[in-house]
ZABABA-817868 format. One record per residue (C-alpha): residue number from 0; residue in one letter; y, x negated, z negated. Coordinates in steps of 0.5 Angstrom, whole numbers. Layout:
BEGIN
<k: NUM; r: A; c2: Y; c1: X; c3: Z> $
...
This chain:
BEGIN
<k: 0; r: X; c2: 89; c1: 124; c3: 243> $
<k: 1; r: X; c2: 96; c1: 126; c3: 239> $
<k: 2; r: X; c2: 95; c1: 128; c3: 232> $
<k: 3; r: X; c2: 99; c1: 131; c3: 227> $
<k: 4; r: X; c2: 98; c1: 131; c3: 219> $
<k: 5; r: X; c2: 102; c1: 136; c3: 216> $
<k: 6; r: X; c2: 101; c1: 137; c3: 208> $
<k: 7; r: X; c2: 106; c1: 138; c3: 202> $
<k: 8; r: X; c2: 105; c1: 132; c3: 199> $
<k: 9; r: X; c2: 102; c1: 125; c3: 201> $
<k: 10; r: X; c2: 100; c1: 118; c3: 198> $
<k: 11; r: X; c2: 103; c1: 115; c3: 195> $
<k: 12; r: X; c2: 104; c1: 121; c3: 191> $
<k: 13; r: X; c2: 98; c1: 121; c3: 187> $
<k: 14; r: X; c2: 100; c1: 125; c3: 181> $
<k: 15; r: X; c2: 96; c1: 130; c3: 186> $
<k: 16; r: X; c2: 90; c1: 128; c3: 185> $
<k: 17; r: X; c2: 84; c1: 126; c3: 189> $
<k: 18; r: X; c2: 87; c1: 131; c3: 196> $
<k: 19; r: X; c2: 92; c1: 125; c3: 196> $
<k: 20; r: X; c2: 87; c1: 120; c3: 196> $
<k: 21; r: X; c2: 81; c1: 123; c3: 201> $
<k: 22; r: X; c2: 88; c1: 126; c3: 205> $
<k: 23; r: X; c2: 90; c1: 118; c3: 207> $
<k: 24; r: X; c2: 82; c1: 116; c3: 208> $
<k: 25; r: X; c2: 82; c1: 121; c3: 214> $
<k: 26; r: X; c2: 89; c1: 118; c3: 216> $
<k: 27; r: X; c2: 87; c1: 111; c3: 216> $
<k: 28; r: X; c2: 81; c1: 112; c3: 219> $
<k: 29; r: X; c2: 83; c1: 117; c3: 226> $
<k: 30; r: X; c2: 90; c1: 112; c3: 226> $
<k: 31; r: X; c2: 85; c1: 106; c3: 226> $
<k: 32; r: X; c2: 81; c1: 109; c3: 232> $
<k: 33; r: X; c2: 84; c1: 106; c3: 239> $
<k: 34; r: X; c2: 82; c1: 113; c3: 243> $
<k: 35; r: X; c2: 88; c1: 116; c3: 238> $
<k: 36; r: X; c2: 95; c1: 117; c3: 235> $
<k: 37; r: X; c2: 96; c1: 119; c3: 228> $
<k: 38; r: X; c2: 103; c1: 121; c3: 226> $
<k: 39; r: X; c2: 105; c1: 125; c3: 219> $
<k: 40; r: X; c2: 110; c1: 130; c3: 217> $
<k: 41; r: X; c2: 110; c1: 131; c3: 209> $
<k: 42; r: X; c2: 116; c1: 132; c3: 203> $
<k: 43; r: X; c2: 117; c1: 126; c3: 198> $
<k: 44; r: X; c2: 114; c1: 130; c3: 193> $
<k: 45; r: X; c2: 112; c1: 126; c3: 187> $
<k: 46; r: X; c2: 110; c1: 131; c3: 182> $
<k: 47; r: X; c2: 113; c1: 138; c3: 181> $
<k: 48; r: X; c2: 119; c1: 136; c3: 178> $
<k: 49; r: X; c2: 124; c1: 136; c3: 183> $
<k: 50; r: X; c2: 127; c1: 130; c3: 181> $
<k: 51; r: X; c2: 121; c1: 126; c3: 182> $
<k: 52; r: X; c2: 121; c1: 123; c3: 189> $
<k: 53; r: X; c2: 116; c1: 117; c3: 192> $
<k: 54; r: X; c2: 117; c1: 111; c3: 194> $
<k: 55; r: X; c2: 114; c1: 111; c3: 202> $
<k: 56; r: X; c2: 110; c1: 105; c3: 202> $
<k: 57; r: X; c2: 109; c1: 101; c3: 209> $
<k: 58; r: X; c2: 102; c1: 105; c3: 213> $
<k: 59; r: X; c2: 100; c1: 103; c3: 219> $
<k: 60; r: X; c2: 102; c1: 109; c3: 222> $
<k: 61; r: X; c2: 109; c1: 113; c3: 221> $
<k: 62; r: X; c2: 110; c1: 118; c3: 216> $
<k: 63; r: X; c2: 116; c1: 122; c3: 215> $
<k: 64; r: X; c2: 117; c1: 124; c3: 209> $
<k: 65; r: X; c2: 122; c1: 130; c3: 209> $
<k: 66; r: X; c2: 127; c1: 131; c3: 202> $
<k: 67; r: X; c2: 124; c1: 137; c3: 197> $
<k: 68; r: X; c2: 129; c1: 141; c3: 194> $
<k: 69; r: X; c2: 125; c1: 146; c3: 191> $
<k: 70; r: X; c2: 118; c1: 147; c3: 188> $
<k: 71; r: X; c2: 112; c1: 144; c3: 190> $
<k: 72; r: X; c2: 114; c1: 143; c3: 198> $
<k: 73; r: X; c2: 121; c1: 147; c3: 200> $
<k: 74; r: X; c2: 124; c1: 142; c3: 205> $
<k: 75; r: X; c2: 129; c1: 144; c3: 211> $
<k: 76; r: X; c2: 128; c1: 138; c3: 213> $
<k: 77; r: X; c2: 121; c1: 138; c3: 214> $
<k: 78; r: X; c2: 120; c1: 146; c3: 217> $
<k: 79; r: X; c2: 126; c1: 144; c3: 222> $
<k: 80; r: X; c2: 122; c1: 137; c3: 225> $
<k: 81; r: X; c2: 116; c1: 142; c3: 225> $
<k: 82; r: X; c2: 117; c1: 144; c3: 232> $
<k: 83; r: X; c2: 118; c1: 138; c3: 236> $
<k: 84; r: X; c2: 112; c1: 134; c3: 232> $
<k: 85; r: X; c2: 107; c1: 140; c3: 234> $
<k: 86; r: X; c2: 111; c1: 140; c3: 241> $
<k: 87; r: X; c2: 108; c1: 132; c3: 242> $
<k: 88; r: X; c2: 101; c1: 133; c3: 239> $
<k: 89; r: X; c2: 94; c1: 135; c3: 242> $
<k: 90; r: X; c2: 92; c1: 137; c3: 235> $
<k: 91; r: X; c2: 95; c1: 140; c3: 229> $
<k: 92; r: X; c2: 91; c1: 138; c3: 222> $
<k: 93; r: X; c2: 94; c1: 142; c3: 216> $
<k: 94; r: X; c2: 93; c1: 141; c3: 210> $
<k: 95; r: X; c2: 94; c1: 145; c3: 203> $
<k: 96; r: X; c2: 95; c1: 153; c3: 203> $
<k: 97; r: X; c2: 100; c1: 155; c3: 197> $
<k: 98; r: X; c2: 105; c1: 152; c3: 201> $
<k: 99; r: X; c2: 112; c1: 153; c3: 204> $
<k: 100; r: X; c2: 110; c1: 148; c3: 211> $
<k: 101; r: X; c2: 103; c1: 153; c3: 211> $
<k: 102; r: X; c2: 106; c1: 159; c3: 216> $
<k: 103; r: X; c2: 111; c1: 155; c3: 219> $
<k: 104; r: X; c2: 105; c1: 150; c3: 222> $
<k: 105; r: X; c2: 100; c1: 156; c3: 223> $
<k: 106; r: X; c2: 105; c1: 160; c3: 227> $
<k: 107; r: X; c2: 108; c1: 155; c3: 231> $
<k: 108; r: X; c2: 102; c1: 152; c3: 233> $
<k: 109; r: X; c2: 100; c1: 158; c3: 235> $
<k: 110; r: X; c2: 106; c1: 159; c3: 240> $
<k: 111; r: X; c2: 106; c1: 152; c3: 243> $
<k: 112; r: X; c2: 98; c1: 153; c3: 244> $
<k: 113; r: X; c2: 96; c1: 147; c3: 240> $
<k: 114; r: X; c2: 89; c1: 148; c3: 236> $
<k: 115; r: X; c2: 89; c1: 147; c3: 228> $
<k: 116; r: X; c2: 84; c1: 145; c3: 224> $
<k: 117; r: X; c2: 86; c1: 148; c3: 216> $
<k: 118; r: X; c2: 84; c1: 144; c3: 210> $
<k: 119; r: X; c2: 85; c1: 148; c3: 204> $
<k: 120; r: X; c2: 83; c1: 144; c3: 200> $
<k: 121; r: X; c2: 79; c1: 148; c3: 195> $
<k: 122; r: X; c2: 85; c1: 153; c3: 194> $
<k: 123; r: X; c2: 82; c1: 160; c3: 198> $
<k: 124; r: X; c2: 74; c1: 158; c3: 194> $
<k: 125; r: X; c2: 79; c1: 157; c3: 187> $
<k: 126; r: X; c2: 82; c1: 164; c3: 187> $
<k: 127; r: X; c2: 76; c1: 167; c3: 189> $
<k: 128; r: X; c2: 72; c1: 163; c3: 183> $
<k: 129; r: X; c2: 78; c1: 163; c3: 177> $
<k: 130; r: X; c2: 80; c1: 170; c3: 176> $
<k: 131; r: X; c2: 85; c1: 167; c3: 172> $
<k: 132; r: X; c2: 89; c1: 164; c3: 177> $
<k: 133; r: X; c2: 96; c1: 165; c3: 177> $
<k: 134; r: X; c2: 100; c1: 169; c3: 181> $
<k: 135; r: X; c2: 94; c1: 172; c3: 185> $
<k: 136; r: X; c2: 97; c1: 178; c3: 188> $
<k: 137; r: X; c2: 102; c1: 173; c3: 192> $
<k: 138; r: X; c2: 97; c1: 169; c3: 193> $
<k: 139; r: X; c2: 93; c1: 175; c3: 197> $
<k: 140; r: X; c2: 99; c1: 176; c3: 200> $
<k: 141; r: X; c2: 100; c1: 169; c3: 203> $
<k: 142; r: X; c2: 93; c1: 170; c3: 206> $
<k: 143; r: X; c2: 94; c1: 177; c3: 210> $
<k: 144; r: X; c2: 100; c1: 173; c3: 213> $
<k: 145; r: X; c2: 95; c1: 166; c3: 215> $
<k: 146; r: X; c2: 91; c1: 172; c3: 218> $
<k: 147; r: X; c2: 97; c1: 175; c3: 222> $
<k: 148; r: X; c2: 101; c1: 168; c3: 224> $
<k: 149; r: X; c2: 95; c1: 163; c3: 225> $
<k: 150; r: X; c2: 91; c1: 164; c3: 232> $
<k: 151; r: X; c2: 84; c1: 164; c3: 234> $
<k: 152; r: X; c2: 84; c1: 156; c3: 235> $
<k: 153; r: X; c2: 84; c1: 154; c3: 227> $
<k: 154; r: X; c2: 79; c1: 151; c3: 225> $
<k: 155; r: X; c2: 78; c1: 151; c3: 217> $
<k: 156; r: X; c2: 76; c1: 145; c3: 214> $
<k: 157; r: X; c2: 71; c1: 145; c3: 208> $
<k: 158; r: X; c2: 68; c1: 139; c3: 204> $
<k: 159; r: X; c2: 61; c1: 144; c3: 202> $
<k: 160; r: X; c2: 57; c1: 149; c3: 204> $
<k: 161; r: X; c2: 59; c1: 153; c3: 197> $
<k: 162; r: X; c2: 67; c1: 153; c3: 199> $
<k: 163; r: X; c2: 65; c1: 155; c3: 205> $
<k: 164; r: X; c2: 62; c1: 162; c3: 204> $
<k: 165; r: X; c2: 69; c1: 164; c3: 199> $
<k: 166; r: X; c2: 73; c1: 161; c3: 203> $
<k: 167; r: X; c2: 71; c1: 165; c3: 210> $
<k: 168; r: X; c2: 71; c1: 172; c3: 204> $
<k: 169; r: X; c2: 79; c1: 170; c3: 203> $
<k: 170; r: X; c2: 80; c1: 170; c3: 211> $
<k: 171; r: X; c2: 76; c1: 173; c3: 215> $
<k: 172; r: X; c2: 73; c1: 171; c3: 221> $
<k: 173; r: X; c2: 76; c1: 164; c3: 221> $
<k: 174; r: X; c2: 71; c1: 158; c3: 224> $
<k: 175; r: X; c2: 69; c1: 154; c3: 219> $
<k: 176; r: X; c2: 66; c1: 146; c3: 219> $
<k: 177; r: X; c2: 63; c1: 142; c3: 213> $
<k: 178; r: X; c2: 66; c1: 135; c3: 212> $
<k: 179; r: X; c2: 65; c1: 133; c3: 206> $
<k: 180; r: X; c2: 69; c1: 128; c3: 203> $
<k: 181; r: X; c2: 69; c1: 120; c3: 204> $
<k: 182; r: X; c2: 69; c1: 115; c3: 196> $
<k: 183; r: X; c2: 71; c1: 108; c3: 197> $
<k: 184; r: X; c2: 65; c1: 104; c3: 195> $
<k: 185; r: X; c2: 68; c1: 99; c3: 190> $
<k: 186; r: X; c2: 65; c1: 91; c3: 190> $
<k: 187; r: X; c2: 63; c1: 91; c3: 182> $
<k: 188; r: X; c2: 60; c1: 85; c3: 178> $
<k: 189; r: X; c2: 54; c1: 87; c3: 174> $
<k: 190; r: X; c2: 55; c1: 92; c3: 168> $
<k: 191; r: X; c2: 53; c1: 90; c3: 161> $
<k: 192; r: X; c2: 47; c1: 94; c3: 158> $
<k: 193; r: X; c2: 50; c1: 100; c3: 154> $
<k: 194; r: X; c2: 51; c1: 98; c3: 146> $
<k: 195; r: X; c2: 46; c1: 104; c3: 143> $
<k: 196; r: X; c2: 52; c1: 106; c3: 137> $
<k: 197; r: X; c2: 56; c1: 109; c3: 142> $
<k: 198; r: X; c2: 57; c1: 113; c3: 147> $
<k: 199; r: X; c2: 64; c1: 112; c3: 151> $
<k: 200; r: X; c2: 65; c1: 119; c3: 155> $
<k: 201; r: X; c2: 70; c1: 120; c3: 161> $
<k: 202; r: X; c2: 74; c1: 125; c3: 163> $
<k: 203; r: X; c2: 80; c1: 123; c3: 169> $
<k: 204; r: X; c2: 83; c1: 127; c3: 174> $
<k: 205; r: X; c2: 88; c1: 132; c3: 174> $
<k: 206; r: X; c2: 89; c1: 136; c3: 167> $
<k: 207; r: X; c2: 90; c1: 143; c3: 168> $
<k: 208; r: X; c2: 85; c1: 149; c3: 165> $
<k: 209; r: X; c2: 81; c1: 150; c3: 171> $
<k: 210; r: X; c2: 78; c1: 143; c3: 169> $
<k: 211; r: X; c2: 75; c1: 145; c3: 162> $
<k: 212; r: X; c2: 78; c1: 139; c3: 159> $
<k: 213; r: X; c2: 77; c1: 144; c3: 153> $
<k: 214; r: X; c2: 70; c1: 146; c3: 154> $
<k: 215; r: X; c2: 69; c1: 138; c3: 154> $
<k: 216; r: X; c2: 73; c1: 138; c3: 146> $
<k: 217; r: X; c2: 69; c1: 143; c3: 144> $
<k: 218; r: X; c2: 62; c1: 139; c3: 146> $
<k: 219; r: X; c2: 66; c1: 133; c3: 142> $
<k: 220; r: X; c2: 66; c1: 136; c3: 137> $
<k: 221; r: X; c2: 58; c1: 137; c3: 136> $
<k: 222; r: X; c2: 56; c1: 131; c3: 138> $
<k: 223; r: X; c2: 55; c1: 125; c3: 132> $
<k: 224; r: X; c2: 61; c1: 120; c3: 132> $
<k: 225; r: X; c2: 59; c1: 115; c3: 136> $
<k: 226; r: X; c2: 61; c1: 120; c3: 142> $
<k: 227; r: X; c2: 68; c1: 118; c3: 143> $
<k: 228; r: X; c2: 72; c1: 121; c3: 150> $
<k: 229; r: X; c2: 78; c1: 117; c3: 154> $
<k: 230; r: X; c2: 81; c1: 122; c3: 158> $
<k: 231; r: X; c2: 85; c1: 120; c3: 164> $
<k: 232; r: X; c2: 91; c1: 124; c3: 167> $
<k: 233; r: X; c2: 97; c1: 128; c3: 168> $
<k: 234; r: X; c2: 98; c1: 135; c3: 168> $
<k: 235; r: X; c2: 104; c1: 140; c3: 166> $
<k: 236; r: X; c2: 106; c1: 138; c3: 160> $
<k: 237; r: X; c2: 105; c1: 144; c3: 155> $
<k: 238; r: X; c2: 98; c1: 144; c3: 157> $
<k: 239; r: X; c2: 98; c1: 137; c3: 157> $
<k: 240; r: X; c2: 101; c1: 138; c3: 150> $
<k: 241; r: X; c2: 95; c1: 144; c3: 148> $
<k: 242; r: X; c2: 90; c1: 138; c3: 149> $
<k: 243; r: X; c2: 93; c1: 134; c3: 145> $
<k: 244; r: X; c2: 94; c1: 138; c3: 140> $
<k: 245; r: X; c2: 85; c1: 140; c3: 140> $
<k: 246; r: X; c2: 84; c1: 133; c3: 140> $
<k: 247; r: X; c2: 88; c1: 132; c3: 133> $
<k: 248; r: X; c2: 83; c1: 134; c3: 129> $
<k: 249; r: X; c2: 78; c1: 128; c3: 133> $
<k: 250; r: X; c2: 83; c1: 122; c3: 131> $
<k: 251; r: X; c2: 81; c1: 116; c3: 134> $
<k: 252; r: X; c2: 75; c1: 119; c3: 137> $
<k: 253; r: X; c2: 80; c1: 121; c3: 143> $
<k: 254; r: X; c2: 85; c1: 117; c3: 147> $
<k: 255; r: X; c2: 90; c1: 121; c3: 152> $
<k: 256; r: X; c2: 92; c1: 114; c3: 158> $
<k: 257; r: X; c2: 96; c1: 119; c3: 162> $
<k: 258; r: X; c2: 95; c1: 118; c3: 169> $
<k: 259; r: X; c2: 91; c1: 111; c3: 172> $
<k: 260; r: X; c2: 89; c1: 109; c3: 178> $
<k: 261; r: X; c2: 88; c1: 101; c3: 182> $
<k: 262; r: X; c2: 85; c1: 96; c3: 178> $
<k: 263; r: X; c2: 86; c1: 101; c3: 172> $
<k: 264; r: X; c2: 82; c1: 106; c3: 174> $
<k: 265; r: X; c2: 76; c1: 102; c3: 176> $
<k: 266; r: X; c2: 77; c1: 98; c3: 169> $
<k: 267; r: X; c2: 76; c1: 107; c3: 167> $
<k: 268; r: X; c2: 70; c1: 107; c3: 169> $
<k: 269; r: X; c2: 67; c1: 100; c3: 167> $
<k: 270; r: X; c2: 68; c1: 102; c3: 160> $
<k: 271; r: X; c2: 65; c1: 109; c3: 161> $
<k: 272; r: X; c2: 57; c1: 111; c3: 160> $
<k: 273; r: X; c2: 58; c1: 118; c3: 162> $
<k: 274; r: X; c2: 63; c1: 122; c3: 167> $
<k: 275; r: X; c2: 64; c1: 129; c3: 164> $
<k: 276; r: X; c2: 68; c1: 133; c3: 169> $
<k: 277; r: X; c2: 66; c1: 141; c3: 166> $
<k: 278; r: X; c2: 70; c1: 145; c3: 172> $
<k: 279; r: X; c2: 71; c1: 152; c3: 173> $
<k: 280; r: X; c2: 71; c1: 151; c3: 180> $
<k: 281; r: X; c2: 72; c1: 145; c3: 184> $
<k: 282; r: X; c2: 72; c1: 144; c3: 193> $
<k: 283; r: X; c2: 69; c1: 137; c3: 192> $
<k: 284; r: X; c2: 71; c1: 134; c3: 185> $
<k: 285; r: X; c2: 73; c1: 127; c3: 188> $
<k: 286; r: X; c2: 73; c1: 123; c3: 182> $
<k: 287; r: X; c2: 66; c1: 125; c3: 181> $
<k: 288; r: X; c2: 64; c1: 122; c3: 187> $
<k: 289; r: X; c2: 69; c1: 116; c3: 185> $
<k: 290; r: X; c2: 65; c1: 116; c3: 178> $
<k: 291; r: X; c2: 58; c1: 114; c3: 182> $
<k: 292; r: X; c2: 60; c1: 109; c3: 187> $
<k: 293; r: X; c2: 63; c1: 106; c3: 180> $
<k: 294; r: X; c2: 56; c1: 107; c3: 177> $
<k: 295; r: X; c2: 57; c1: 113; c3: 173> $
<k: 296; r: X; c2: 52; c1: 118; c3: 171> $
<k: 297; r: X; c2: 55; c1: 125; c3: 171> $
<k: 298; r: X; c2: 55; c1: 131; c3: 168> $
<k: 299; r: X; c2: 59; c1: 137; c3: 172> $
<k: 300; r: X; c2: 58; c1: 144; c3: 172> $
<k: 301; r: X; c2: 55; c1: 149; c3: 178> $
<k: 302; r: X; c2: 62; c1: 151; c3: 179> $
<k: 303; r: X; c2: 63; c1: 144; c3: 183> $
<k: 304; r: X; c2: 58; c1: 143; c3: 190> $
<k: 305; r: X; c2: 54; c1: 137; c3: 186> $
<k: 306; r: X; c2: 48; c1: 141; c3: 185> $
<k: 307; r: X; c2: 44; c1: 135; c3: 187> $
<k: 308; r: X; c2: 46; c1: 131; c3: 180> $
<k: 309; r: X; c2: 39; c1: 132; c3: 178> $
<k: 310; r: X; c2: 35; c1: 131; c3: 184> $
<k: 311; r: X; c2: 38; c1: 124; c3: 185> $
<k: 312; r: X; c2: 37; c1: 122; c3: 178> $
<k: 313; r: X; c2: 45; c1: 120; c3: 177> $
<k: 314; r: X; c2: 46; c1: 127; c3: 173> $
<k: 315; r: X; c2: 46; c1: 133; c3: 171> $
<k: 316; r: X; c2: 50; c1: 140; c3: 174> $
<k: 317; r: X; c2: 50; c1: 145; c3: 168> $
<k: 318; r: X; c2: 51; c1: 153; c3: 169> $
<k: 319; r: X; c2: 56; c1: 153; c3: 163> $
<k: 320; r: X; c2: 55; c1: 161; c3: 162> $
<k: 321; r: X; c2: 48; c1: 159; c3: 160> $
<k: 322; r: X; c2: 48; c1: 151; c3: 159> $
<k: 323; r: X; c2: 50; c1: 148; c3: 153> $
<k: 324; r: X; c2: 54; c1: 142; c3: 154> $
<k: 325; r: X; c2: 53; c1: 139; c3: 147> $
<k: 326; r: X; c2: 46; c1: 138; c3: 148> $
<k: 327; r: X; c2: 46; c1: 136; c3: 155> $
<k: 328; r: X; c2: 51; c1: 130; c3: 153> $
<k: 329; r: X; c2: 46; c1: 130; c3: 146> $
<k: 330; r: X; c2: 40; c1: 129; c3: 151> $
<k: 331; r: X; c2: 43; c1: 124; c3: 157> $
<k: 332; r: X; c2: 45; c1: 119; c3: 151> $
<k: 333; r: X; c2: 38; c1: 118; c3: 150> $
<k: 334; r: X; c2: 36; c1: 117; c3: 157> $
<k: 335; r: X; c2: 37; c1: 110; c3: 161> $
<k: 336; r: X; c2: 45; c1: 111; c3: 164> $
<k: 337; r: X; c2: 45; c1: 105; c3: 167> $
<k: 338; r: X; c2: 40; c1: 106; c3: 171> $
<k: 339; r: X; c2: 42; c1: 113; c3: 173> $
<k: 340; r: X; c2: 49; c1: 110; c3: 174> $
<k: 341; r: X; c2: 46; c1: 106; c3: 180> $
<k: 342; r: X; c2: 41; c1: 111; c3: 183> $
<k: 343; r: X; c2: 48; c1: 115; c3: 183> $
<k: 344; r: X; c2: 52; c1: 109; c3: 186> $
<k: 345; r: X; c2: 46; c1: 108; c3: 192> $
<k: 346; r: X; c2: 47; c1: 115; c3: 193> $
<k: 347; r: X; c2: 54; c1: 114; c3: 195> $
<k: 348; r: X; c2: 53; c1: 109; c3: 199> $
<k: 349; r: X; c2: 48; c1: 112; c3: 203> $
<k: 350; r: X; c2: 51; c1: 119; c3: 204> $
<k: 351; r: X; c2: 59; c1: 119; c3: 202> $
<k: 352; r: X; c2: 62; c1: 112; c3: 205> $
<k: 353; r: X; c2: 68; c1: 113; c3: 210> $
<k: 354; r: X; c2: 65; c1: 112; c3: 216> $
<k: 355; r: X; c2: 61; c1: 118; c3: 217> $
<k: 356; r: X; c2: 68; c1: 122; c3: 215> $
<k: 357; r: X; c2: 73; c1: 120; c3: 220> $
<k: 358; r: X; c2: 67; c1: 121; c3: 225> $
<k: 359; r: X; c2: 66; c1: 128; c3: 224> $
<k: 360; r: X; c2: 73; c1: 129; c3: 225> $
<k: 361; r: X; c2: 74; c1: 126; c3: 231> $
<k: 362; r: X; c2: 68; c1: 129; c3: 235> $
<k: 363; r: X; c2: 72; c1: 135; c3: 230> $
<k: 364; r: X; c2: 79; c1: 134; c3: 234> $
<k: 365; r: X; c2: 76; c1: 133; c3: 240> $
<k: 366; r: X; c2: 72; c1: 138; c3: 241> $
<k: 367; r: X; c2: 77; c1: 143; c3: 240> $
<k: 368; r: X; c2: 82; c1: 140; c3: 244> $
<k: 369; r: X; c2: 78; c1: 139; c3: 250> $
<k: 370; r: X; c2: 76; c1: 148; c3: 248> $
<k: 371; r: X; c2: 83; c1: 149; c3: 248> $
<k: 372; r: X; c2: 84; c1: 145; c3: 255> $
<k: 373; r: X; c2: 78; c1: 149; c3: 257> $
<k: 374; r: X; c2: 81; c1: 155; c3: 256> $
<k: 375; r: X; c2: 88; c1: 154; c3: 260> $
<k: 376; r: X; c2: 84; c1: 151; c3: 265> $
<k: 377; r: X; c2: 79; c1: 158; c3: 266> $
């Protein structure tokens, strides 16, 4: 079976964040299967700015990745190789929805007849949570064209069940499926026992208000000095500098790294005793995932589907309208977080390794090709 990955942005482009990573786990692992071929068409954006390309890296399966020449995915390149590779595949999975090669994937899969899986990525259930979000009436009008030019053969991926029923409300009608993300599950020597006289916080992932990095200061500020954050990341840079900006009156007691990944990031969560990601509104929320298989314990908002926190024993999952972040930190400080952080990462192991994921999404792809033969045969 022939599939074909299209996404505005690809590995090693991990100035995106955690849809790269989760994006590449599915590609290694469907390219890995004998029963199917992968191929990947993508630009070489590395950030938003234009001038900031990737440099590929060599994969076990092709990637070709198309010249950007404007915003977060305009590529000619990639549009005018968008028919032959739909033409050559069984499937189409696209991923991303704001952007250029979304239409064009849709309305051409639609005329070749080739079914579509649709990975919005948290996209749809964040406009429909963040009534701040950007250029919402474009967006709006960009879903009333997906409506039109995509075909009832798409499928759209969600990673949980309260992205689901926001998503299906921006496209009405649409088939929907829940896989959630896969974590990798790093090898990791024992932790030392946390020294009571501080409390190392944890912030990584992308920088951008809807992360509530601001609200995460602010609790901060309440709480004894020996609560120190490290905030791991890379953003727009008038926002990053506004954050820093908050950060100044906290001195040492806040460091900005910029964005980590690799051995540094696991060295990130090594030093951290607790993970705090207050989200306004989060599809998955990888890196809170990461930061359990690490052995972390989590403090999240319910803006983000990890409401089992607290049924697990790894963490809480705050209502930040109602929920004070502040005492939430205050009252985990005292708990044993060590503990939790390997209940949390005995969680990820069971129910969030890889192998589960690429699974359901073969048994996905093949079911939906065999339905699409099944209709041109009747």
């Amino acid at each position: 079976m022939k599939i074909l990955h299209v996404t505005p942005s690809f590995y090693p482009a991990t100035y995106w964040g955690g849809p790269i990573w989760s994006t590449k786990a599915i590609c290694d692992g469907i390219a890995a299967r004998p029963d199917m071929t992968l191929r990947v068409l993508t630009t070489d954006a590395a950030s938003p700015r234009r001038s900031d390309r990737i440099t590929p890296e060599t994969l076990p399966y092709p990637v070709h990745y198309a010249r950007r020449i404007a915003g977060h995915s305009l590529s000619p390149g990639l549009i005018a190789r968008l028919p032959r590779a739909i033409a050559w595949a069984d499937l189409v999975h696209l991923t991303a929805t704001y952007n250029a090669p979304t239409l064009p994937t849709l309305a051409l899969a639609r005329l070749m007849g080739r079914p579509v899986v649709w990975s919005p990525r948290g996209a749809l259930q964040a406009t429909a949570d963040w009534a701040d979000a950007p250029r919402l009436r474009i967006k709006h009008l960009f879903e009333r064209a997906a409506q039109l030019v995509r075909s009832d053969d798409c499928t759209l991926h969600i990673t949980a069940a309260p992205e689901a029923a926001q998503s299906v409300a921006r496209l009405s009608g649409i088939a929907t499926t829940v896989i959630p993300n896969c974590v990798d599950i790093p090898v990791m020597p024992p932790r030392a026992a946390r020294d009571d006289n501080q409390l190392r916080l944890l912030f990584l992932g992308r920088l951008h208000p809807k992360k509530g990095v601001d609200l995460l200061l602010h609790a901060l500020a309440q709480l004894p000095s020996y609560a120190r954050l490290d905030v791991y990341g890379t953003g727009a840079p008038d926002y990053v500098a506004s954050l820093r900006a908050e950060a100044a009156p906290h001195g040492h007691r806040v460091r900005f790294h910029g964005h980590v990944e690799g051995e540094a990031k696991a060295a990130a969560f090594a030093n951290a005793d607790l993970f705090v990601l207050p989200s306004h509104s989060e599809n998955f929320g990888i890196a809170v995932a990461e930061a359990l298989a690490h052995g972390v314990p989590v403090v999240t908002s319910t803006a983000t589907p990890w409401q089992g926190l607290a049924r697990q024993g790894c963490g809480l999952c705050l209502d930040l309208a109602r929920d004070d972040l502040t005492e939430a930190i205050a009252g985990l400080a005292k708990a044993d977080l060590q503990a939790m952080g390997a209940k949390g990462r005995a969680w990820m192991i069971r129910d969030f390794a890889a192998d589960a994921m690429v699974a359901a999404f073969a048994r996905l792809y093949r079911d939906l090709a065999l339905s699409q033969v099944d209709g041109v045969t009747a």
